[in-house]
N, CA and C of each residue as an Amber inpcrd file, in Angstrom:
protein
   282
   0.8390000  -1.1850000   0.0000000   0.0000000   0.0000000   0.0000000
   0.8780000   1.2390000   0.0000000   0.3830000   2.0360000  -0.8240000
   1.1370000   3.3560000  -0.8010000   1.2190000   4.5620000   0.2760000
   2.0770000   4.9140000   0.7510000   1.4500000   6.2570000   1.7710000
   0.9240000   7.2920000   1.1870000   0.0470000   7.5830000   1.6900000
  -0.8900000   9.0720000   1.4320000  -0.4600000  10.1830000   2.1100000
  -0.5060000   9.8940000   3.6870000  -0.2590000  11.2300000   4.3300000
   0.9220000  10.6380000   5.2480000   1.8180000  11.7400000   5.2440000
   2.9190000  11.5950000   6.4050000   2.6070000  12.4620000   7.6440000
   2.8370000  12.2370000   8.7490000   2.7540000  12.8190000  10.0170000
   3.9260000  13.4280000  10.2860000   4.2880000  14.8510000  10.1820000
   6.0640000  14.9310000  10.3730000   6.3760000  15.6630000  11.6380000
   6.8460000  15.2210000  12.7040000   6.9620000  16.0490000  14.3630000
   8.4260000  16.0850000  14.4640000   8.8300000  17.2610000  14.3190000
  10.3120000  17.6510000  15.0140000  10.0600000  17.3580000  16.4530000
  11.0500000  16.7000000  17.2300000  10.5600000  16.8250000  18.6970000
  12.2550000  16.9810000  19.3090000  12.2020000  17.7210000  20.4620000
  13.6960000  17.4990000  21.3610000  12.9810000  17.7200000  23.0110000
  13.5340000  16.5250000  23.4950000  13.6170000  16.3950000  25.2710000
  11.5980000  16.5390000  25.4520000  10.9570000  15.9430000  24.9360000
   9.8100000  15.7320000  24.9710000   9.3870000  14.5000000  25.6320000
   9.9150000  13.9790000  26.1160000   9.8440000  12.1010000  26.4850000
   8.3440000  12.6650000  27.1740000   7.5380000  13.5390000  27.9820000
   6.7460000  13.5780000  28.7850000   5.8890000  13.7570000  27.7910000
   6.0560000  13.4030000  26.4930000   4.6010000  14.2520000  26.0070000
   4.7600000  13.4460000  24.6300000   6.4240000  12.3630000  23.8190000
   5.7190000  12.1780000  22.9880000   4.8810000  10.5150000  22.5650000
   4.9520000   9.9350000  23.7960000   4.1910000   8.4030000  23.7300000
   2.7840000   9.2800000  23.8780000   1.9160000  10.3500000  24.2610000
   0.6750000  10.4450000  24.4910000   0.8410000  10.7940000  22.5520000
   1.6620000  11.7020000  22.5080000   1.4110000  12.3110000  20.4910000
   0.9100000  10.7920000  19.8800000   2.2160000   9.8860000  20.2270000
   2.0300000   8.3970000  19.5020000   0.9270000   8.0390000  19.4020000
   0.3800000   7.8170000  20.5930000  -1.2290000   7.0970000  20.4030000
  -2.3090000   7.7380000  20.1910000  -2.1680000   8.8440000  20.0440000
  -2.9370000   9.5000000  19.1750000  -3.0230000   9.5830000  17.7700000
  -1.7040000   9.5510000  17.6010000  -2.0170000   9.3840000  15.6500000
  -2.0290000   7.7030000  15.4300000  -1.3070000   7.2860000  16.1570000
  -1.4270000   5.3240000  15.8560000  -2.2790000   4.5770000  16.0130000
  -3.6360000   5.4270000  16.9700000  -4.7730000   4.8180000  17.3890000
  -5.5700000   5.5700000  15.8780000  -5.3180000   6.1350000  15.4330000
  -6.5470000   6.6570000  14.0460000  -5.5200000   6.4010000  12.4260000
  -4.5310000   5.5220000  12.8100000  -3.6500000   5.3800000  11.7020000
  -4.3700000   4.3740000  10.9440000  -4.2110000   4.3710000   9.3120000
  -4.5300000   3.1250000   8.7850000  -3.4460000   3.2510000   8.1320000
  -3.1800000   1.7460000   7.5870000  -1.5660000   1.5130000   6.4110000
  -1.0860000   2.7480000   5.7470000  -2.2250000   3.8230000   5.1430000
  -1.5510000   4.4250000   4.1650000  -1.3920000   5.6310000   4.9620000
  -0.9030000   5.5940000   6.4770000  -0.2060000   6.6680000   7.3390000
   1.0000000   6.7800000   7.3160000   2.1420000   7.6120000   7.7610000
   2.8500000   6.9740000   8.2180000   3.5220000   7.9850000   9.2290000
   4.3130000   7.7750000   9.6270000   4.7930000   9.0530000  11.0910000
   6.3450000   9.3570000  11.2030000   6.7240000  10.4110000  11.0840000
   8.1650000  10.7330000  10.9050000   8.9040000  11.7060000  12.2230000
   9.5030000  11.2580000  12.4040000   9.9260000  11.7460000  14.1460000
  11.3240000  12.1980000  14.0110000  12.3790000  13.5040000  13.7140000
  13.0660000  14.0730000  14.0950000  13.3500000  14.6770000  15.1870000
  14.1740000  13.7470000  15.7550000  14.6920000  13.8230000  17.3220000
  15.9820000  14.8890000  17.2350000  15.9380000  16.1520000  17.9230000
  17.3370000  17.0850000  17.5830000  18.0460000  16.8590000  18.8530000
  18.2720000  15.7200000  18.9920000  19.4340000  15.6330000  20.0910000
  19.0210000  14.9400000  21.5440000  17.9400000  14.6380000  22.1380000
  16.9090000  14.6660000  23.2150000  17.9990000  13.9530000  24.1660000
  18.0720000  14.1450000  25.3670000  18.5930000  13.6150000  26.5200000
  17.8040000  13.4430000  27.3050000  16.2140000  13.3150000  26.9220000
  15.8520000  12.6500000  28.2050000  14.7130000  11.5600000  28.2610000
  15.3040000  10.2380000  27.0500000  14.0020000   9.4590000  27.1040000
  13.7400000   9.3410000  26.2740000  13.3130000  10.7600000  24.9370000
  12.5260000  10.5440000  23.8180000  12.7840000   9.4490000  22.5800000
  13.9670000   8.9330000  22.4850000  14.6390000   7.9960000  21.5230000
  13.7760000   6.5870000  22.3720000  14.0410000   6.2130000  23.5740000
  13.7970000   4.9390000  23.9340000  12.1410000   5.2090000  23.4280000
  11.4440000   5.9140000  24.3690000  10.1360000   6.1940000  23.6750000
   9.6900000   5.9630000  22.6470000  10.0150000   6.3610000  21.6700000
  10.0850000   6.3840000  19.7720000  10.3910000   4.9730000  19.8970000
  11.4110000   4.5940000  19.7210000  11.7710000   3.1640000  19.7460000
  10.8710000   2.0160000  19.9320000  10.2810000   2.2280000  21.4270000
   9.3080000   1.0000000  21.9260000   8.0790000   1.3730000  21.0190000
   7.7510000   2.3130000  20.4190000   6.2540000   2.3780000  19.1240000
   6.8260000   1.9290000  18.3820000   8.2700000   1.8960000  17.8990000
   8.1490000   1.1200000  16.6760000   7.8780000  -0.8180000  16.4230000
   8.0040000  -0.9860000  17.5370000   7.8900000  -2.4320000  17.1790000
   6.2290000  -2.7010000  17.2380000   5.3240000  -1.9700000  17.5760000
   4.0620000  -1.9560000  17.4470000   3.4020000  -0.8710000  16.4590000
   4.1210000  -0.2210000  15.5520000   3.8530000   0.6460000  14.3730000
   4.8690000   0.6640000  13.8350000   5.1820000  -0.6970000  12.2290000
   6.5260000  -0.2210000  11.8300000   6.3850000   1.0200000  10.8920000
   5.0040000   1.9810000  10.5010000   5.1130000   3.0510000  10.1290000
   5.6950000   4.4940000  10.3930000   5.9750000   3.9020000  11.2480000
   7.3650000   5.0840000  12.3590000   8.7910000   4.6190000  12.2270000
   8.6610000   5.9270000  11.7790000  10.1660000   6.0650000  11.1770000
  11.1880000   7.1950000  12.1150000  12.2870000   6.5890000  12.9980000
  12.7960000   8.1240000  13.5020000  14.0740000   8.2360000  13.1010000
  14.3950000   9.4730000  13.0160000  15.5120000   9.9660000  12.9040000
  16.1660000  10.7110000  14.0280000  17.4470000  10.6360000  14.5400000
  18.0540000  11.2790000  15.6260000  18.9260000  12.3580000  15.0800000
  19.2980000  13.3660000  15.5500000  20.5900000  14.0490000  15.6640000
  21.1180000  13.9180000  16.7890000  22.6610000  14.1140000  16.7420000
  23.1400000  13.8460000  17.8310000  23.4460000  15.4430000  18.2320000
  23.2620000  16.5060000  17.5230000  23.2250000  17.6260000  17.9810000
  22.0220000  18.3380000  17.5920000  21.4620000  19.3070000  18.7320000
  20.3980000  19.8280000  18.2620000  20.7150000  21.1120000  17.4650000
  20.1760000  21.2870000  15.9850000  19.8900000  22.5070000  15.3140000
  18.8050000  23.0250000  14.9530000  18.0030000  22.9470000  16.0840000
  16.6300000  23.8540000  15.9650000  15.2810000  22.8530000  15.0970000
  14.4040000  23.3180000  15.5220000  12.8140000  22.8060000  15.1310000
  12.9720000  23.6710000  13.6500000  13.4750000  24.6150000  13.2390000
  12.9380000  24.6620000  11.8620000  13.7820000  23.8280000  10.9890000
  15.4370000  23.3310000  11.7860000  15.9950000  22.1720000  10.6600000
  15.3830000  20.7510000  10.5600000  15.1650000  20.8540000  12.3410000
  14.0050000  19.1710000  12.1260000  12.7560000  19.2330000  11.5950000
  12.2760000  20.3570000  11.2170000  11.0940000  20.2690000  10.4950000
  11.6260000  19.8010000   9.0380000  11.8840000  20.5220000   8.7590000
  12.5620000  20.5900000   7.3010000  13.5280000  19.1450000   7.0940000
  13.8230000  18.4180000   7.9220000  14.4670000  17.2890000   7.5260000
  12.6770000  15.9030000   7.9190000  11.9340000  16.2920000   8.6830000
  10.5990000  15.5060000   8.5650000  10.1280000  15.0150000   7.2480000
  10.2240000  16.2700000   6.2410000   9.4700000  16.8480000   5.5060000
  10.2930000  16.3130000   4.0710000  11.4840000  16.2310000   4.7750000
  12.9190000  15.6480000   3.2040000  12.4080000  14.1290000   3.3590000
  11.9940000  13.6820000   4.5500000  12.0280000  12.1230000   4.9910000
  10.8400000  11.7080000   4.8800000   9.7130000  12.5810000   4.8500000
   8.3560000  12.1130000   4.3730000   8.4790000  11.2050000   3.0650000
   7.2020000  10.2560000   2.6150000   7.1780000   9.3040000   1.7600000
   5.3110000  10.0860000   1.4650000   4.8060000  10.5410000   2.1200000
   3.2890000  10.7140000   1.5830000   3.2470000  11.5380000   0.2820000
   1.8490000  11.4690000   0.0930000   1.2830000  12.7420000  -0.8570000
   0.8940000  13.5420000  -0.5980000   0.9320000  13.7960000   0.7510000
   0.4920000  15.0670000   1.1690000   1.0030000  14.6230000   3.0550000
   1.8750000  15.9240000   3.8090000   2.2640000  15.6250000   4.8970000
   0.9850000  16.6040000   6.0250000   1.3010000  16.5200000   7.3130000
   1.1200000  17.4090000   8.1050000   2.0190000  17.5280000   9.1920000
   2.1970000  18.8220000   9.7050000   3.4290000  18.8470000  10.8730000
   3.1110000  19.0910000  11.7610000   3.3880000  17.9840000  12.8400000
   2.4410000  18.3220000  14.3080000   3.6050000  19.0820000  15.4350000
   3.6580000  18.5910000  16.5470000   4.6420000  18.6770000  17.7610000
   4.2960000  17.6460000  19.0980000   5.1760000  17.5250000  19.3470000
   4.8100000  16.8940000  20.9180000   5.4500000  17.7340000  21.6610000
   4.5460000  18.7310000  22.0910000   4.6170000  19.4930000  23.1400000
   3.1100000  19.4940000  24.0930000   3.1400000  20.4440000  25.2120000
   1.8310000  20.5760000  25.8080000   0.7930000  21.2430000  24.9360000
């Protein structure tokens, strides 16, 4: 099946906020979803987080930096890494 829409979330040091983002888009996901997670560096959690959804959504896809350069480069690298026909860009924040 082809992807339609990509989900693209820059996130850094979010661990408190982005397993609730997850099940929110993974609970209304069908195949032709898929979810793109630019991590800019996070030290606290958010990689293991990301990680444990993927073995229960392999439509999640993350990417890490090991240094952070800002939410408008991890947007913009979501968005290079998207596969849909059309994306949207969320956040895991409050």
């Amino acid at each position: 099946m082809s992807i339609t829409l990509s989900v693209c979330i820059p996130t850094f040091n979010r661990a408190a906020y982005i397993g609730e983002t997850l099940d929110c888009i993974v609970s209304q996901a069908t195949g032709a979803v898929e979810t793109v997670v630019v991590d800019g560096g996070s030290n606290d959690g958010t990689e293991q987080i990301v990680r444990n959804w993927q073995h229960d959504f392999p439509q999640l896809r993350y990417f890490r930096r090991e240094t952070n350069l800002g939410v408008e480069r991890d947007t913009d690298k979501t968005v290079e890494l998207a596969r849909g026909e059309y994306f949207w860009i969320g956040n895991a924040s409050t």
